[in-house]
C-alpha positions in Angstrom: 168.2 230.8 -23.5 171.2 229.8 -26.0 174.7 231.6 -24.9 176.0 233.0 -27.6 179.9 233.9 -28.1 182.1 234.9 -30.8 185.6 236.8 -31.9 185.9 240.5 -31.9 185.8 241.6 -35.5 189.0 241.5 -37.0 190.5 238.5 -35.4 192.2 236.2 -37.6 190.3 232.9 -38.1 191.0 230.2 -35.4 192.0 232.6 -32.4 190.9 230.6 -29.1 190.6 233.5 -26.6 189.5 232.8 -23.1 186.4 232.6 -21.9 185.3 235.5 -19.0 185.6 234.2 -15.1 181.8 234.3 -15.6 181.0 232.4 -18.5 183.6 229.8 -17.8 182.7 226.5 -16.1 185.7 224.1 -14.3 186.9 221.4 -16.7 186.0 218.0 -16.0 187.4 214.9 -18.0 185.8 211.4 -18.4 186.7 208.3 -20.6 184.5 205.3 -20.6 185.6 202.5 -22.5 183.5 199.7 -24.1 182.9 197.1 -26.3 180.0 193.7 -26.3 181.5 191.8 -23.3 183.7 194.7 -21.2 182.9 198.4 -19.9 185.4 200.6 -18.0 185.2 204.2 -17.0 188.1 205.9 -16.0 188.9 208.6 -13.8 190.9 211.3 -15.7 192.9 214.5 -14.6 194.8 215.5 -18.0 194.1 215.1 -21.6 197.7 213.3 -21.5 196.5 210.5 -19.6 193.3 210.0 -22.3 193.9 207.0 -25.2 195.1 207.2 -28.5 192.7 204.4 -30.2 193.4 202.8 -33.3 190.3 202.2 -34.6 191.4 197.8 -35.0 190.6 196.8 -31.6 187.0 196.4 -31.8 186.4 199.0 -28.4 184.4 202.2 -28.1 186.5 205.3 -26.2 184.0 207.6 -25.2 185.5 210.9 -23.8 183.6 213.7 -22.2 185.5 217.1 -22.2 182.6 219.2 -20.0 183.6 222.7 -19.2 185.4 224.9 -21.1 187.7 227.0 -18.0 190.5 225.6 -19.5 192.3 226.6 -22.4 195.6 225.0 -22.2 193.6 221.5 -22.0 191.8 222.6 -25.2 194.6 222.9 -27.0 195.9 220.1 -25.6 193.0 218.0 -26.4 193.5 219.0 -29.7 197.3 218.7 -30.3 196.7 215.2 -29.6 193.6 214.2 -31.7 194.6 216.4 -34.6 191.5 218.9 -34.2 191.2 221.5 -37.2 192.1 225.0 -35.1 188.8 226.1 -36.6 187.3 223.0 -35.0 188.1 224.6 -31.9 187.2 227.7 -32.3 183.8 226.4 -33.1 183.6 224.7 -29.6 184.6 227.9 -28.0 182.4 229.7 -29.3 179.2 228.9 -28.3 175.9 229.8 -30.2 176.8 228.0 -33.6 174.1 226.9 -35.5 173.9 223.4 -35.8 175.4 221.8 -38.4 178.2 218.6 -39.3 181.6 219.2 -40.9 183.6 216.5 -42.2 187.5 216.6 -41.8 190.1 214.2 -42.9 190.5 212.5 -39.8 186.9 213.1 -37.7 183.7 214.3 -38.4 182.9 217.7 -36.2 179.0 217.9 -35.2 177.7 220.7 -33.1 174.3 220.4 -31.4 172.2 222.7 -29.0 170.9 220.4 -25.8 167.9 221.6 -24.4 167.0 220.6 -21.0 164.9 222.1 -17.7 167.4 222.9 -15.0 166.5 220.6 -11.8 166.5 224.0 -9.2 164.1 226.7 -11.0 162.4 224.4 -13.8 164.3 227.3 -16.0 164.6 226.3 -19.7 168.6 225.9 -20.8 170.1 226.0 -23.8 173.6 224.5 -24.8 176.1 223.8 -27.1 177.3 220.3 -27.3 179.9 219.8 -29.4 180.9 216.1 -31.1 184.0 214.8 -33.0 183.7 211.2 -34.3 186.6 208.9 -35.3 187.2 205.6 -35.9 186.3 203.9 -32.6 186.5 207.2 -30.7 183.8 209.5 -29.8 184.5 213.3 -27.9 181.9 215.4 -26.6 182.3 218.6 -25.3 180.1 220.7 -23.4 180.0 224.0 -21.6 178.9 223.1 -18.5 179.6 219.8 -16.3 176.4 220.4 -14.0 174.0 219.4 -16.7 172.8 217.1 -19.6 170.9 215.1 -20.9 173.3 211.7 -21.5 173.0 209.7 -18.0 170.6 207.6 -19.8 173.3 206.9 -22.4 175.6 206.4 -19.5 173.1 203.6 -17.8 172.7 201.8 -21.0 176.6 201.2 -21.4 177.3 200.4 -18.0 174.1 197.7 -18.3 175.1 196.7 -21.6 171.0 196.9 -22.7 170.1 197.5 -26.7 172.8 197.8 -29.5 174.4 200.1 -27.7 177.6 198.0 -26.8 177.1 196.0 -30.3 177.9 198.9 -32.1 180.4 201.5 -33.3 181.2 205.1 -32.4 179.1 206.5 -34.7 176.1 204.2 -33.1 176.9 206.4 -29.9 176.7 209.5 -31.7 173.1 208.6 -32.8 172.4 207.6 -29.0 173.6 211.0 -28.3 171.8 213.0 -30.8 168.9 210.9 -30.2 168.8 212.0 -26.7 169.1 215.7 -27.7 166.4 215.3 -30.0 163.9 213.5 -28.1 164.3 215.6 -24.6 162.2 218.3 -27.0 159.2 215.6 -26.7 158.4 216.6 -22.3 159.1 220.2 -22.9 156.9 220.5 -25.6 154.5 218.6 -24.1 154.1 220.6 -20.8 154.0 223.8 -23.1 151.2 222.5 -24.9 149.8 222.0 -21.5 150.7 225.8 -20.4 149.1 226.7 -23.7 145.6 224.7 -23.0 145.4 226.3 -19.4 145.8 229.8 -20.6 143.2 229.7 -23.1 141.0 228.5 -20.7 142.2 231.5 -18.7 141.9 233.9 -21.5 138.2 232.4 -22.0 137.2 233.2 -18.8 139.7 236.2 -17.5 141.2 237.2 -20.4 144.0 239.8 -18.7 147.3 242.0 -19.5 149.1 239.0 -17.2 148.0 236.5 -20.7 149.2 238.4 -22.6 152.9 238.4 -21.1 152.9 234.9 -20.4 151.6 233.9 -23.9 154.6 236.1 -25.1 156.6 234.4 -23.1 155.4 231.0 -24.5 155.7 232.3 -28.0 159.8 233.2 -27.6 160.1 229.8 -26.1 158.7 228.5 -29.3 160.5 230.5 -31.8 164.1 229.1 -29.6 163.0 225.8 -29.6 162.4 225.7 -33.6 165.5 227.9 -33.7 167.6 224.8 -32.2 165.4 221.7 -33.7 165.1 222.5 -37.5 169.1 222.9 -38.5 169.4 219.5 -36.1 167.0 218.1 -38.6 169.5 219.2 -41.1 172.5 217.4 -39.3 170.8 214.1 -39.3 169.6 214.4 -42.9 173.2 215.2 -43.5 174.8 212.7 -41.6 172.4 210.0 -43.0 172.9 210.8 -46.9 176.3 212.2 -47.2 179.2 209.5 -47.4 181.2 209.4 -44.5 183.7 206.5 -43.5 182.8 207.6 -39.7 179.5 206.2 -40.5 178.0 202.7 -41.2 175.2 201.2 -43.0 173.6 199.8 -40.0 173.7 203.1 -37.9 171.7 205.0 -40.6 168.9 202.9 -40.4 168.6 204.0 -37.0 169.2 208.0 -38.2 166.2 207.8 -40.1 164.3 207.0 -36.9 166.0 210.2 -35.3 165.4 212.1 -38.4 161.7 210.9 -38.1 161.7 212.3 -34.3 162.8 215.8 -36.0 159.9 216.1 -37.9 157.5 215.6 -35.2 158.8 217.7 -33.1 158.9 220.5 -36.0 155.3 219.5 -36.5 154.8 220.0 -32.8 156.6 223.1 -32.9 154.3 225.0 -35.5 151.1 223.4 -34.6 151.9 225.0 -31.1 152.8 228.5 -32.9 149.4 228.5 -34.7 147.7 227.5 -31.2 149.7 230.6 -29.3 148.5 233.2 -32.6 145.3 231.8 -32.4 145.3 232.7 -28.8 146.4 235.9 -29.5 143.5 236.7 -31.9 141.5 235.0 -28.8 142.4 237.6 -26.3 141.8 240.5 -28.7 138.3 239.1 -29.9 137.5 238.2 -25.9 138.5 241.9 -24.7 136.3 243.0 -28.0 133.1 241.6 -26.9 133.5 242.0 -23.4 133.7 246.1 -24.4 130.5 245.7 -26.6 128.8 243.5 -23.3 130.1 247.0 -21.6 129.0 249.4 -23.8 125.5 247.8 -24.8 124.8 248.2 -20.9 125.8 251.2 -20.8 123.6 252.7 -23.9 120.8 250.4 -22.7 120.9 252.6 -19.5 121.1 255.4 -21.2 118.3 254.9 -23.1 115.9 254.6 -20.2 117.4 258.2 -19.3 116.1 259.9 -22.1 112.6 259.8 -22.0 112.8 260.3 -18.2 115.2 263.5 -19.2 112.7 265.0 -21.6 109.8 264.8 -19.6 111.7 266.2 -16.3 113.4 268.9 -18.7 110.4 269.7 -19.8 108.4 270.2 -15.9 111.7 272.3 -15.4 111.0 275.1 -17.7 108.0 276.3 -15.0 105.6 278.4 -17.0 102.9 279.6 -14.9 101.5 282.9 -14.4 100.6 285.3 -11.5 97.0 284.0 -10.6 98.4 279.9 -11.5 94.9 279.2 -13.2 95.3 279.9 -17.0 94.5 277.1 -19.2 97.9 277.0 -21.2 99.3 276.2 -17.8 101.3 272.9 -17.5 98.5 270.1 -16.8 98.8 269.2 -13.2 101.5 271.9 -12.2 99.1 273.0 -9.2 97.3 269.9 -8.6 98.0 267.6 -4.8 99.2 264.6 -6.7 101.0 266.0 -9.6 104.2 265.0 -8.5 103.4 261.5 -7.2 101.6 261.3 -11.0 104.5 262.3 -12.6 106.8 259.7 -11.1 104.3 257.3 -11.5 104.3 257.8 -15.7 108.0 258.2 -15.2 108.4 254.5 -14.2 105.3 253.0 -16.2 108.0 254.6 -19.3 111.1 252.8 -17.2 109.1 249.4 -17.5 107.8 249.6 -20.8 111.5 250.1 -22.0 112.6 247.0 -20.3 109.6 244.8 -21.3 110.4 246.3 -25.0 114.3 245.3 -24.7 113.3 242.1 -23.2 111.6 241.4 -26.4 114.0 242.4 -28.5 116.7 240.4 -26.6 118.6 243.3 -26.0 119.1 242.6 -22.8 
């Protein structure tokens, strides 16, 4: 689900190679631009025609860098914003864990996105990339097509919440927020998935429940592989000092900080749900071998009697004149074999009554 990229070994620290024609998406460039009474979004073709804010003016420059096909503008982006080359790097190289570094000039944040992609209902995993400065906020994702942030988007252009009250770093939350709670409908129809299949395993437990409950299982294991070192990068952006963070937006941190937990309590609830289900199939398939087998002895044991008696007719002692006394009782008489099958079943139904009383059956 997660891409993951890095150097070759051996290649000096903060080498930006380019990405495979397959791997690499076409760049697109967005600015919006806000503050409490204005919102503009501009259309942008080069990182030359981006701003340089100050930080003084009281405004919010919000720049999406979405697709990384192009390395000249990566380099340009970050000749102009004074990115750390190891900065880049990072946001080349996709598959990092989470985590928040703090420069001189920005704070560098790298989250994994999760979302379901709109053709398949496939479950995607990316690497979104952050740098926060003062009134200036850079994203950067690997692929244009796909995120989770037109909510953000809506809410700027509206001008609803704090959204447009705030900072930078209030948009970061908003950002990481989204990332965090877009775990909350996945997991949910998951736990769904996981409900119906025990009730399938229950009923028809089969080899097919078993691969889709493995299937559910290495969903779970990349989900709590993205969520709990995010749960890290808010703890760390809401007790470390940072000037690229205010007092007001870590209140609402501890909310998104609050939404990492659940979701990790989610996360392992579901795990213990999917062994349990495990053990379920085993312990189903168990008992419906001993429902097999206790038949099959059951049958069995109605054959023995009716075995020993016939084995016993088979042996055909009789001598020349058919009239001695140590003769087999009823081996010349008219109705010995209609007497025999007779006793043979009386025996068949006696068994059964007998199990029937004992519940065997």
């Amino acid at each position: 689900m997660f891409k993951t990229r890095y150097a070759l070994p051996g290649t000096p620290p903060a080498t930006l190679t380019p990405l495979a024609s397959d791997e690499a998406s076409m760049t697109v460039l967005r600015w919006m631009q806000y503050d409490a009474g204005t919102c503009l979004e501009h259309a942008v073709q080069c990182v030359a025609e981006l701003p340089q804010p100050n930080g003084v003016d009281g405004q919010v420059h919000w720049i999406e860098f979405n697709g990384l096909g192009d390395l000249e503008a990566l380099k340009a982006l970050g000749a102009k914003y004074g990115l750390h080359p190891l900065t880049l790097e990072d946001v080349l190289h996709a598959g990092q864990r989470p985590k928040v570094e703090p420069y001189d000039n920005h704070l560098f944040i790298v989250a994994l996105m999760i979302y379901r992609n709109a053709g398949d209902d496939r479950m995607i995993g990316e690497q979104v990339s952050m740098i926060l400065g003062k009134g200036l906020l850079i994203s950067i994702q690997e692929d244009p097509q796909g995120d989770v942030f037109e909510p953000i988007r809506q809410r700027i252009r509206n001008g609803k919440g704090w959204i447009r009250k705030m900072g930078a770093d209030y948009l970061t939350y908003a950002l990481l927020d989204a990332i965090i709670d877009h775990g909350f409908p996945i997991l949910e129809s998951l736990g769904e998935a996981l409900e119906d299949l025990e009730t399938e395993m229950l009923q028809r437990p089969t080899a097919e429940c078993v691969a889709t409950l493995h299937d559910h299982r290495r969903t779970l294991i990349q989900l709590r592989r993205a969520v709990w070192p995010e749960r890290d990068l808010v703890n760390s952006l809401l007790h470390d000092e940072s000037p690229f963070i205010t007092a007001p937006t870590k209140v609402f941190l501890r909310d998104c900080y609050d939404h990492t937990i659940r979701i990790m309590d989610l996360i392992e609830s579901y795990r213990e749900i999917s062994a349990g289900l495990l053990e379920l199939y085993l312990s189903a398939v168990s008992m419906r071998t001993n429902e097999i087998m206790r038949v099959l002895t059951v049958i069995s044991a109605f054959f023995i009697p009716l075995t020993f008696i016939v084995g016993i007719y088979g042996m055909n002692f009789d001598n020349q004149d058919g009239e001695h006394w140590l003769n087999m009782p009823e081996l010349h008489s008219r109705y010995g074999y209609v007497c025999l099958w007779v006793f043979m079943l009386a025996v068949v139904v006696a068994m059964y009554l007998f199990f029937r009383r004992k519940k065997w059956l």
